[in-house]
Structures are given as structure tokens and as C-alpha cells.
C-alpha positions as CSV (number, residue, x, y, z in Angstrom):
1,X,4.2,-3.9,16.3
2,X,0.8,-3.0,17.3
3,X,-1.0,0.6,17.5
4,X,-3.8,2.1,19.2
5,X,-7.4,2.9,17.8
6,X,-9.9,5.5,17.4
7,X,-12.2,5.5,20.9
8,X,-15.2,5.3,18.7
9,X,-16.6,2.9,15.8
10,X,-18.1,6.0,13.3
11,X,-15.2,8.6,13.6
12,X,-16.2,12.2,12.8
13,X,-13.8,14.7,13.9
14,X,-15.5,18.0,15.2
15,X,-12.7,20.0,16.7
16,X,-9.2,19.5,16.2
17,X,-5.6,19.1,18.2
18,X,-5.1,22.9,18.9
19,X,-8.0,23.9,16.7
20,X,-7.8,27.7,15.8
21,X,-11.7,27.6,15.3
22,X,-11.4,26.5,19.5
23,X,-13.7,29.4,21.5
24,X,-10.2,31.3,22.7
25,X,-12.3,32.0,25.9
26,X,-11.9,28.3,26.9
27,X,-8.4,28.3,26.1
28,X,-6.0,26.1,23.9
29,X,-7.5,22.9,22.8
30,X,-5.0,20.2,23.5
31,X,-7.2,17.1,22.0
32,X,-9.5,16.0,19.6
33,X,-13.3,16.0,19.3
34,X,-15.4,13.7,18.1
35,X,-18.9,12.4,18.0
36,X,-21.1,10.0,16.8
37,X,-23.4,11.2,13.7
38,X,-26.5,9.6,13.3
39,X,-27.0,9.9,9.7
40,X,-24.1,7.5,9.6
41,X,-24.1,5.4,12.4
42,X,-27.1,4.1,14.2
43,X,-25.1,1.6,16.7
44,X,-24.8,2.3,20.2
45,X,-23.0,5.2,21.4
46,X,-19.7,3.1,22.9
47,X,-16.2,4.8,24.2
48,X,-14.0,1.8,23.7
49,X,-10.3,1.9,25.3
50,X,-7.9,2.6,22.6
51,X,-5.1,0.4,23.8
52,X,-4.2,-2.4,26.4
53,X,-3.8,-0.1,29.8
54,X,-4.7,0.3,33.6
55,X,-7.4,2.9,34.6
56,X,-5.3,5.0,36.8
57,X,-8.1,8.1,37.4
58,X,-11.9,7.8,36.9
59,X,-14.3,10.5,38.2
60,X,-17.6,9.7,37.7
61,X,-20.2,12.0,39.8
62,X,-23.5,10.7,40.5
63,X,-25.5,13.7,39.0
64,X,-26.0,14.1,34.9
65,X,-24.7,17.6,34.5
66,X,-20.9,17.3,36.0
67,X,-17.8,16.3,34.4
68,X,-17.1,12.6,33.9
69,X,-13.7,11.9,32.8
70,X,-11.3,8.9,33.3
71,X,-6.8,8.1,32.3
72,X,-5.7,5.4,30.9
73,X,-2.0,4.3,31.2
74,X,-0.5,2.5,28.5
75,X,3.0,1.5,27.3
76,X,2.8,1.6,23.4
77,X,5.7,0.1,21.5
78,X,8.4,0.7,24.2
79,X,6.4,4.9,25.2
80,X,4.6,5.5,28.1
81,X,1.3,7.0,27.6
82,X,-1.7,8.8,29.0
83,X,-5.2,8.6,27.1
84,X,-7.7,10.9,28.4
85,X,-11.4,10.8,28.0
86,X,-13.9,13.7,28.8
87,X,-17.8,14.2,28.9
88,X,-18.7,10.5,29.0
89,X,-22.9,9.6,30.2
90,X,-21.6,7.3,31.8
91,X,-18.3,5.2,32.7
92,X,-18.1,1.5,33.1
93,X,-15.1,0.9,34.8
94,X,-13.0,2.1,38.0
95,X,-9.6,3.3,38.9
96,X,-7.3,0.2,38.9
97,X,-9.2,-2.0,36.0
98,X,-7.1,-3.3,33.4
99,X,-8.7,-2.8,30.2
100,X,-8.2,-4.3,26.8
101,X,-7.4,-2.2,23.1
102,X,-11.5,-2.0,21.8
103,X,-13.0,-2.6,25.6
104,X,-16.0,-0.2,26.2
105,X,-14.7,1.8,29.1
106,X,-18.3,4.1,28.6
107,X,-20.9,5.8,26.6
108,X,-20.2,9.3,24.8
109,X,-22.3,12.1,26.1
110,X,-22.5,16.1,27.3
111,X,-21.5,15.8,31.2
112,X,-19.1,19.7,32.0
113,X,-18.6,22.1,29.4
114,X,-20.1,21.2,26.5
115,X,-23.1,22.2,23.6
116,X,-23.4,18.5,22.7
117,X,-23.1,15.2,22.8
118,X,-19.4,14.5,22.0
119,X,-16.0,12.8,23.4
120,X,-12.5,14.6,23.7
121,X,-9.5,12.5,23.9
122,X,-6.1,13.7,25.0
123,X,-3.1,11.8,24.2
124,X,0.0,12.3,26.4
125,X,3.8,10.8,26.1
126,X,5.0,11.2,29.4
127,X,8.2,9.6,31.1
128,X,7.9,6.2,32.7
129,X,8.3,6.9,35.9
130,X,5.5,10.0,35.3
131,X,2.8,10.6,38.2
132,X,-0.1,12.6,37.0
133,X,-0.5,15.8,37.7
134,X,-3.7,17.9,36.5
135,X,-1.6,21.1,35.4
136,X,0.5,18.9,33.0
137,X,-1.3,19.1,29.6
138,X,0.1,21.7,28.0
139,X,3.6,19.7,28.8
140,X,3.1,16.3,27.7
141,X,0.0,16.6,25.4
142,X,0.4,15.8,21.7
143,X,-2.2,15.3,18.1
144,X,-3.7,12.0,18.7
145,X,-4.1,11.9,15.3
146,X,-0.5,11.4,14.7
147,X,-0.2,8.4,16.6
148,X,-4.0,6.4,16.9
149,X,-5.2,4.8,13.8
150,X,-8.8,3.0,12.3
151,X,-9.6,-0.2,13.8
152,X,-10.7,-3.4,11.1
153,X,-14.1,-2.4,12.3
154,X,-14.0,1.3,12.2
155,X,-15.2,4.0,9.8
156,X,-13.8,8.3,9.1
157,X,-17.2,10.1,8.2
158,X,-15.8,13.2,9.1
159,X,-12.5,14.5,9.0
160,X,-12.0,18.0,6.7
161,X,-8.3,18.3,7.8
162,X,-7.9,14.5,6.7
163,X,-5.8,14.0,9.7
164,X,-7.6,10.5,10.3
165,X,-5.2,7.8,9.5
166,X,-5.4,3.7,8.4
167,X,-4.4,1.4,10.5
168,X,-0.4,0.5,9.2
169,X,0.3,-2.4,7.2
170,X,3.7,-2.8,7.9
171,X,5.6,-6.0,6.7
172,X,8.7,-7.0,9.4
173,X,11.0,-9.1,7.0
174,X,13.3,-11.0,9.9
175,X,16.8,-11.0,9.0
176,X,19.7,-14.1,9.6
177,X,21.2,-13.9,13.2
178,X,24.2,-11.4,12.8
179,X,23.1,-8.6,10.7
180,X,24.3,-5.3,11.6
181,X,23.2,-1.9,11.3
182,X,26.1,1.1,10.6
183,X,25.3,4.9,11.5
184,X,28.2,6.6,9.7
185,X,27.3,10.4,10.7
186,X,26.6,11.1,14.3
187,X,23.4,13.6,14.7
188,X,22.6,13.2,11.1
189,X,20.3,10.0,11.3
190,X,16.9,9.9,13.3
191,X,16.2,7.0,14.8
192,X,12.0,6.4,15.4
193,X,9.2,4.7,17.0
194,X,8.1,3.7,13.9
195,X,9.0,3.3,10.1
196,X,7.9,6.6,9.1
197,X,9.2,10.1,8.1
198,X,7.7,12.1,10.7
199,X,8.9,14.4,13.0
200,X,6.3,13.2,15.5
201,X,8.2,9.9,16.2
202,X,11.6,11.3,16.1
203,X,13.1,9.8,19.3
204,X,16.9,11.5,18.8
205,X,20.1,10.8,16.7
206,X,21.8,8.0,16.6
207,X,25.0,7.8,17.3
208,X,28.0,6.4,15.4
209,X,28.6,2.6,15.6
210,X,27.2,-0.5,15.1
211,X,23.8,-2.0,16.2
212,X,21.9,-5.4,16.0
213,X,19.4,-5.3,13.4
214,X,16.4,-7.9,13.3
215,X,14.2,-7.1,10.7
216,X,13.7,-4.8,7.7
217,X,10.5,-2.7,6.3
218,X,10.0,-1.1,3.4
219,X,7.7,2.2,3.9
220,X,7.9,6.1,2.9
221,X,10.5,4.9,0.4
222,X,13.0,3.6,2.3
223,X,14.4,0.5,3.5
224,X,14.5,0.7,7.4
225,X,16.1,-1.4,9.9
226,X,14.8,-2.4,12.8
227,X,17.9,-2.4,15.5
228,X,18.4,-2.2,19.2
229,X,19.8,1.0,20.3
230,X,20.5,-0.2,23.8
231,X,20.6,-2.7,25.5
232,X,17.2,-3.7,27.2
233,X,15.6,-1.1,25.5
234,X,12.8,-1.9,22.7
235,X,13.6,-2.1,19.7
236,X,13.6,1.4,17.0
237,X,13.5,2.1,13.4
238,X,16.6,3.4,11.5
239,X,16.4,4.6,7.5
240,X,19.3,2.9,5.7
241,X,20.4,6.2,3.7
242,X,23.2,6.5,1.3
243,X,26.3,8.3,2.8
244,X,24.6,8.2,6.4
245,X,24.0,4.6,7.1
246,X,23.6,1.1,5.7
247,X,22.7,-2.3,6.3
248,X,25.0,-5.7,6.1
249,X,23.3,-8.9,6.0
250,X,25.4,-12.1,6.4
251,X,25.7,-13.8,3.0
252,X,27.4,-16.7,2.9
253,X,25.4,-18.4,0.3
254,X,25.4,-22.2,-0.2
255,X,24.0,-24.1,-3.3
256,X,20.7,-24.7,-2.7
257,X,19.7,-21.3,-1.1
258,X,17.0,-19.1,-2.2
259,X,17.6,-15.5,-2.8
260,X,16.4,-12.3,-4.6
261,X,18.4,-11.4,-7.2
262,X,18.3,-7.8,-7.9
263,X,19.0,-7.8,-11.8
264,X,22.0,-5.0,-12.1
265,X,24.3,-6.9,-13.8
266,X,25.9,-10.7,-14.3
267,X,28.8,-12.2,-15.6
268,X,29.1,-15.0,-18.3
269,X,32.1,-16.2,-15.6
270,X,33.2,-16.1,-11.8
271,X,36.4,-14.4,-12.4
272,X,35.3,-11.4,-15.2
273,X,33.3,-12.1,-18.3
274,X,31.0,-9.8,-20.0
275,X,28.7,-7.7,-18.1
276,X,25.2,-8.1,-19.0
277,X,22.0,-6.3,-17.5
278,X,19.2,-8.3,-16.5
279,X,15.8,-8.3,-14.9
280,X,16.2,-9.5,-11.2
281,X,14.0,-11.5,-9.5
282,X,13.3,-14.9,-7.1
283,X,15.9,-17.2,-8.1
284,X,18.5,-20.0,-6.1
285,X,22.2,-20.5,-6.2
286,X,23.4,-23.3,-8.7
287,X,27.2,-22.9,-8.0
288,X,29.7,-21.0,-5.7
289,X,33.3,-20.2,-6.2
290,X,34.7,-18.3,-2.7
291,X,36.9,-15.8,-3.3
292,X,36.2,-15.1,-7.3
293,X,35.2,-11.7,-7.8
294,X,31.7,-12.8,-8.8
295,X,31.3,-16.0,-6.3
296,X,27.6,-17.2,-6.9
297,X,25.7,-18.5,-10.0
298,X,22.5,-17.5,-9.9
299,X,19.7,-19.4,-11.6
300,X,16.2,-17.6,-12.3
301,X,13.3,-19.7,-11.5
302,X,10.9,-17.3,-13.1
303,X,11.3,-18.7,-17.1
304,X,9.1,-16.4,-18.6
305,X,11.0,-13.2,-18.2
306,X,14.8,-14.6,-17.7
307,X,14.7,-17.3,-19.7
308,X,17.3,-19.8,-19.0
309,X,20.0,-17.5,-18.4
310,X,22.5,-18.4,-15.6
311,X,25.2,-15.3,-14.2
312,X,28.0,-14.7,-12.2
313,X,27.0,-12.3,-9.5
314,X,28.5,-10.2,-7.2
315,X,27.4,-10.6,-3.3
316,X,26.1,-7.4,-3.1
317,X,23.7,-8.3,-5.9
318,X,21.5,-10.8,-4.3
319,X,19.7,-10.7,-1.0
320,X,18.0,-13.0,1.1
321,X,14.6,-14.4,0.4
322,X,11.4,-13.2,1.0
323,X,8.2,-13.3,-0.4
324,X,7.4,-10.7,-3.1
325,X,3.7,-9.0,-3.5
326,X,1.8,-10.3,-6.3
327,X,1.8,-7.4,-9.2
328,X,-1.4,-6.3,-9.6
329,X,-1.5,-6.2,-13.7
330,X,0.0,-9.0,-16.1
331,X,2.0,-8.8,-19.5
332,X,-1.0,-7.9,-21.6
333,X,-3.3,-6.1,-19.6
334,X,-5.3,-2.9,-20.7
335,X,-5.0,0.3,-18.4
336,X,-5.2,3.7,-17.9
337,X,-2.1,5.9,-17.0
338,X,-2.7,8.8,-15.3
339,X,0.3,10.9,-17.0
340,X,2.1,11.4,-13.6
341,X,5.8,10.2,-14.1
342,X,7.3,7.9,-16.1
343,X,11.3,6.5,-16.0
344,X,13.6,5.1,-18.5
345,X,14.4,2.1,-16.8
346,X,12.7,-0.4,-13.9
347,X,14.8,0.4,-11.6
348,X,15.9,4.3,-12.3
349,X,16.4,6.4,-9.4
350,X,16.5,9.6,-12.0
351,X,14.0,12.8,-11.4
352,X,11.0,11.3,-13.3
353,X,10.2,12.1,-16.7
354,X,7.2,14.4,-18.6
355,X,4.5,11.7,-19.9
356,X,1.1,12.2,-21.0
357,X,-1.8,10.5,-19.6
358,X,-3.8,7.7,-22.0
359,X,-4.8,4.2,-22.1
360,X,-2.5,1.4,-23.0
361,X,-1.0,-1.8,-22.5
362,X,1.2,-3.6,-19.9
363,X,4.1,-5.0,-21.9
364,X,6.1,-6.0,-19.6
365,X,6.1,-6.3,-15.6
366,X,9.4,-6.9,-13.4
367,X,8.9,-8.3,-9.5
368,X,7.5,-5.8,-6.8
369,X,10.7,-5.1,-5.0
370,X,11.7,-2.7,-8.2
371,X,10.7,0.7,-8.3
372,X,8.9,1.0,-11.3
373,X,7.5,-2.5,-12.0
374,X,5.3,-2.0,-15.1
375,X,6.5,-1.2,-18.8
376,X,3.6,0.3,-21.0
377,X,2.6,1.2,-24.2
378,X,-0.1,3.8,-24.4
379,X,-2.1,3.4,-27.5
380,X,-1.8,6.8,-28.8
381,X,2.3,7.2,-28.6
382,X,4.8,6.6,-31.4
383,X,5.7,2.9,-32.0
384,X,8.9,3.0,-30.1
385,X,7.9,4.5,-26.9
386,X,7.5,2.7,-24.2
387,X,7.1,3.9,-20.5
388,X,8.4,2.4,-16.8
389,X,5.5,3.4,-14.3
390,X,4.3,2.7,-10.5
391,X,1.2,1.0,-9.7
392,X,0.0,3.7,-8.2
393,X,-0.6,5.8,-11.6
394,X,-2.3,3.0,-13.3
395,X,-6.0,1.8,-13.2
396,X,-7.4,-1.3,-15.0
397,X,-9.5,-1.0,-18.3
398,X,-12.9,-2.8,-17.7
399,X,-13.0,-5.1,-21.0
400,X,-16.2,-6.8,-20.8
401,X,-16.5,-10.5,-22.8
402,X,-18.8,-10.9,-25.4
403,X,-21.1,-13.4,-23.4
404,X,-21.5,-10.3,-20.3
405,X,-22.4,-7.8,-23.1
406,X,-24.9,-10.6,-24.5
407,X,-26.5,-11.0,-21.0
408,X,-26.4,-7.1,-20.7
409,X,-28.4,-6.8,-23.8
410,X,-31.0,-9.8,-22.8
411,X,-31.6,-7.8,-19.2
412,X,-32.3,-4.5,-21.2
413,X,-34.6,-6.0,-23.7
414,X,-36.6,-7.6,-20.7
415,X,-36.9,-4.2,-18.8
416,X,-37.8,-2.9,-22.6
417,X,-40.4,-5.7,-23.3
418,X,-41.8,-4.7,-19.6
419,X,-42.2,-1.5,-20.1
420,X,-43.7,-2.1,-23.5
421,X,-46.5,-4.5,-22.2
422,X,-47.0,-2.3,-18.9
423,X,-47.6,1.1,-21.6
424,X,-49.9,-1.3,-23.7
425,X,-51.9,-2.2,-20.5
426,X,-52.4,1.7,-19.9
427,X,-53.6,1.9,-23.7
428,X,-56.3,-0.7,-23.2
429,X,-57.5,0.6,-19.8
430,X,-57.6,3.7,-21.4
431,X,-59.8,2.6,-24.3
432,X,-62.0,0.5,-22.1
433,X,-62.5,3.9,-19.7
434,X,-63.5,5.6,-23.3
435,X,-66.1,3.2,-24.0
436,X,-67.3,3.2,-20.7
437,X,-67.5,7.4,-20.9
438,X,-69.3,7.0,-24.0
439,X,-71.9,4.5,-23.0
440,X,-72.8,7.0,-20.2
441,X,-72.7,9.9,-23.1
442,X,-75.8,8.3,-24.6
443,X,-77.4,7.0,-21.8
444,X,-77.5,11.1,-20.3
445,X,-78.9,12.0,-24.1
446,X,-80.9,9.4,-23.6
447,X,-82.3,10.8,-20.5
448,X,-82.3,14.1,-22.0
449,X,-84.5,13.7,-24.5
450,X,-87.2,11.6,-22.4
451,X,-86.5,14.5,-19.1
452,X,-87.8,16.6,-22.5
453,X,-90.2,15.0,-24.1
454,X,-91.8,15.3,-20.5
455,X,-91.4,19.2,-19.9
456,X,-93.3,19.8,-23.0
457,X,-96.2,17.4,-21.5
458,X,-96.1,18.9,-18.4
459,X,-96.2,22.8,-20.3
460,X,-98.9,21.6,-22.6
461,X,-101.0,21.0,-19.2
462,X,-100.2,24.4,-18.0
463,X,-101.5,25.9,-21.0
464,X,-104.6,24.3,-20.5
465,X,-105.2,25.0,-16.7
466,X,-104.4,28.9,-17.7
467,X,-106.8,28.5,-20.2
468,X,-109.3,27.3,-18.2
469,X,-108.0,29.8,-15.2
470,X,-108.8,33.0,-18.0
471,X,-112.9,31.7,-19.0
């Protein structure tokens, strides 16, 4: 699946999708303003297409002062859009040029109504078949922000309403040929665009029956299937929901095969046995009895949570293979939980707990496809308390070695011993400017005394010459 992008690198939004702070003389605002802000971006001022598409209308008047505006039709993951760009400086391409998602298509600038430099984009879902009409916006026009998202190379500086999204990171997990998707409750289940609760991709209910399923993704806390709804139509997003849908995936397991064992319960046998709860995981199928109640023995390859224990599970315990996410802490680590929620259990669906926030220390982790992967101790709880937390309310404990808080110490002794010499330096030009200050002192007495010495000569004279002025 692939998604459009922002029309500029540095994205600062100025005036929003329907904006009540939009002058109501000019109307409703039915797009999205945005402009490039020096103090954060000094690149050129590019207007890059933001999605594969054909330029199907591109006014571009010779003078500087009138509107310069240009449509782009796209198809974007099985919709047909319009993009519409207003008030370029200038446009580099013409009606009928295909374009590619990130081409420069022009430079951002003030051409019609407008008390700056800026660009609007409009974003329209319109029907294939659609021919466009000018009067149309307030039909087809919806938030870009709900459906364009940040380039690899693009930066949010502004965005107050934080409407500005990053780009998906979606994982498609193909499924064997044959699965099947089930909508129980006609009406009741959406069917999307993409694998997200939003009302903004709603594309209708699904009916009852049975579809072709391809892939799965995990987002917004629910599995979703990827399915066909008809025929030669792309392909849409389903949420497998207790009571309203769900998913069957062929398992006809041989020895051999690799699987993910979810960790609910094993048997000691194929037939009954004692029931035994256990921490799931990547594991492989040792033995398989068709037919038994529990037909597969599992084997855990991971040793140092399962240990060697083999079980008897039940089909709807173990699911095909993929490859887990790395957990981001390890048995042992120091963090810092946040307080947020806590559960009794890995894998509880239960309302989540009261817990106080505190640092502690992972003491035990289960594999990412759980809920809660991390048990923890916080340092200041009572001995037998222990908590099952997300990820997402922990945050690593910087523990520096002794060796980096050696080095640390050498760099600040060295800025101390600096400063220490550079102060000294002042001291002894100071003292030297003394000396200096004082050698002048005595020369000026000096110079006093002989400056005088002579006015007393030179009043000793005038004595004399009045003397001689009175016989």
C-alpha cells in the first residue's frame, strides 16, 4: 500500500480544512494552508506532486499578480482523486504531464487572493468516471490531512491542531492460499481503505458471507484482514471483531512446520491430559496425531523462557509464522514506568488496573505479539508485586559504566585545570599591569618634584626683577 505526501518539504500549517478562524467574507475554507517558514527551512521553495497522477487542468497567466493554480488526477489505493494546488510563482508542468509522488510540479508563492506567500491544497474523492467541474468543491472536497502523510524526507514545524500525520508503517503479513474472511452481522462491520478506525475511510458495510483474505495487519488494536469484496475490485480492510467477524487460516500442520504458539494452554497428551498455561512463542511442530482433540505437539525453540517443555495443543492455538518485533528491553533491564496501566497477566484483556509510576526492573519479557509483553518490579513496591505493562509506558534508565563516569570526570578536570591556568594568566597580567602603573607613579613624582624645584627658580628670579623694577 502506498500513500500520498505533504506538497512541501518544511510543513507548517497556517489555515486549516474548514478553519473557523477562515475570513467568513471569503467563504468556507475547503483546504489546507501551508507555507514555508524561514526560520526553519532555508531550501528552495518547491511544490512537489503528492502522488503518482496526470495534470488534467493548469492555469498559469503570464502576469505575477493572477491566480496560478493546477489538478492533479490520481488513483490512490483503488479511490479516484483530485489534488488541487493554488497561488503557485510559478508552475513547471502542463495539462496532460504525468507526474511522479515528490516531482516539483512548481514554486509556492502569492499569485490571486492572498496576504502572503503560501500554498493551498484541496483534496477531492470524486467517482471514477468524475469530469471536473469548478462548482464542485463543496461536494467532493475533504481534510487532506486525514489522508496525506510526511514523506522520509519531510519535517511538521507547524501544526497547533496536530492534524499532521507520519507516514504509516503498516506490516502486510501474507496469509496461505485459502484463507477466508466471515462477516457474521450484515451492516454492523465497516469495511475501509485502510487499517484504521476512522470514519474518514469508511467505505460501507459489509455484507454477510465469505471473502478471500490475503494478508493480515495489526494496527489500532485490532487484527484486520485484508479481503476482496468483489471481484475485480482492489482489495479493503476488515477488523476481525468478536461476535461480528473472524478469520480462518488453513492449518493443516505437518512436522517440521514453523508456527507461533500463542501460550493459552497445552496438554501433557493428544487425547486429554492436564492443562497447563504457558508463555507462547516461535516454536515448530514435533508430532501430529489427526483427529485427537489436541493434534499437534509443539516444541518451543526459545529455551530460555519455556524450557524444554513439549504440549499438546489445540489448532486454534497456534498460528502461522511470522516474524516477531524485537522487544525493546531484556530480562534485567532498569526502567521507568510511567504509572499508566498495569494487568495481571501477559495476555489479559481485563479493564487495566490502578499502578503507581516508579523505576524498576524488567523481570520478565514474553514475545511482541502479546499485549502486555514486559513483567516489572518497581523498586519501591512490596516484594510480591509484580506488574504486566506495554512498551509504550516504559522508558530506559541511563546506567552509565564505571569507565564513562571515569572519562566524565577526566573531561571535567581538564575544563577545570583550563580554567584554572586561564584565571592564573589574568592574575599575572594583572600584577605585571600593577608594576607597570607603579613605575609610571614614581616616574610622574619624579617629574613633580624637578617641574618644582624649577617653579621655585623661576619665582626666585621674579623676585628679583620686581626688586630691581621698585629701585
Amino acid at each position: 500500500m502506498d500513500y500520498p505526501i505533504y506538497p512541501e518539504k518544511s510543513v507548517a500549517i497556517t489555515t486549516y480544512y474548514k478553519d473557523p478562524d477562515y475570513p467568513k467574507k471569503y467563504g468556507t475554507h475547503y483546504g489546507i494552508d501551508m507555507a514555508y517558514q524561514r526560520k526553519y527551512y532555508s531550501g528552495p521553495k518547491n511544490i512537489y506532486a503528492i502522488f503518482d497522477g496526470v495534470v488534467t487542468e493548469c492555469v498559469n497567466p503570464s502576469d505575477t499578480t493572477s491566480l496560478k493554480w493546477l489538478n492533479i488526477r490520481h488513483t490512490i489505493n483503488g479511490q479516484t482523486i483530485i489534488s488541487r494546488y493554488f497561488h503557485f510563482s510559478q508552475i513547471n508542468v502542463k495539462k496532460g504531464d504525468k507526474v511522479k509522488k515528490g516531482d516539483i510540479i512548481g514554486i509556492e508563492g502569492k499569485t490571486g487572493v492572498s496576504t502572503g506567500s503560501h500554498l493551498e491544497l484541496q483534496y477531492w474523492i470524486v467517482p471514477d468516471d468524475y469530469t471536473y467541474k469548478a462548482g464542485d468543491t463543496k461536494k467532493y472536497a475533504v481534510n487532506p490531512c486525514d489522508y496525506i502523510y510526511l514523506g522520509e524526507d519531510q519535517s511538521c514545524v507547524y501544526d497547533p491542531r496536530k492534524e499532521v500525520k507520519e507516514m504509516p508503517t503498516y506490516v502486510e503479513v501474507p496469509l496461505p492460499e485459502g484463507s477466508t474472511f466471515t462477516c457474521e452481522k450484515s451492516k454492523t462491520l465497516w469495511y475501509r481503505s485502510t487499517p484504521e478506525i476512522k470514519d474518514t475511510n469508511k467505505l460501507g458495510a459489509l455484507p454477510k458471507g465469505t471473502y478471500t483474505a490475503t494478508a493480515t495487519v495489526e494496527n489500532d488494536d485490532y487484527t484486520w484482514a485484508k479481503i476482496v469484496v468483489k471481484e475485480d475490485e482492489d482489495e479493503r480492510y476488515a477488523a476481525v471483531c468478536e461476535g461480528t467477524s473472524y478469520l480462518t487460516i488453513p492449518k493443516d500442520w505437518e512436522v517440521g512446520d514453523k508456527v507461533i504458539y500463542n501460550g493459552i494452554y497445552h496438554y501433557t497428551n493428544a487425547t486429554a491430559g492436564t492443562q497447563k498455561n504457558c508463555i507462547g512463542g516461535e516454536a515448530y511442530i514435533k508430532q501430529v496425531a489427526k483427529g485427537k482433540t489436541h493434534p499437534y505437539l509443539v516444541k518451543h525453540t526459545d529455551e530460555n523462557i519455556l524450557g524444554t517443555v513439549d504440549g499438546w495443543v489445540d489448532t486454534k492455538y497456534i498460528d502461522f509464522y511470522r516474524v516477531l518485533p524485537s522487544p525493546a528491553y531484556q530480562k534485567g533491564d532498569r526502567v521507568i514506568f510511567n504509572g499508566a496501566y498495569r494487568y495481571t497477566y501477559f495476555d489479559s484483556e481485563a479493564s487495566a488496573l490502578p499502578a503507581t509510576t516508579g523505576e524498576g526492573e524488567v523481570v520478565e519479557v514474553v514475545p511482541t505479539n502479546y499485549p502486555h509483553s514486559y513483567c516489572i518490579k518497581l523498586d519501591a513496591a512490596p516484594t510480591e508485586v509484580y506488574y504486566w505493562v506495554d512498551e509504550e509506558d516504559l522508558q530506559p534508565v541511563e546506567v552509565k559504566d564505571y569507565k564513562e563516569l571515569y572519562e566524565e570526570e577526566v573531561e571535567k578536570n581538564k575544563i577545570l585545570n583550563e580554567e584554572v591556568e586561564n584565571l592564573e594568566k589574568e592574575v599575572s597580567d594583572l600584577r605585571a599591569s600593577i608594576v607597570y602603573t607603579q613605575h609610571e607613579l614614581d616616574n610622574a613624582i619624579v617629574a613633580n618634584k624637578t617641574l618644582t624645584s624649577r617653579l621655585e627658580i623661576d619665582d626666585e628670579k621674579l623676585r628679583k626683577i620686581d626688586a630691581i623694577l621698585d629701585e
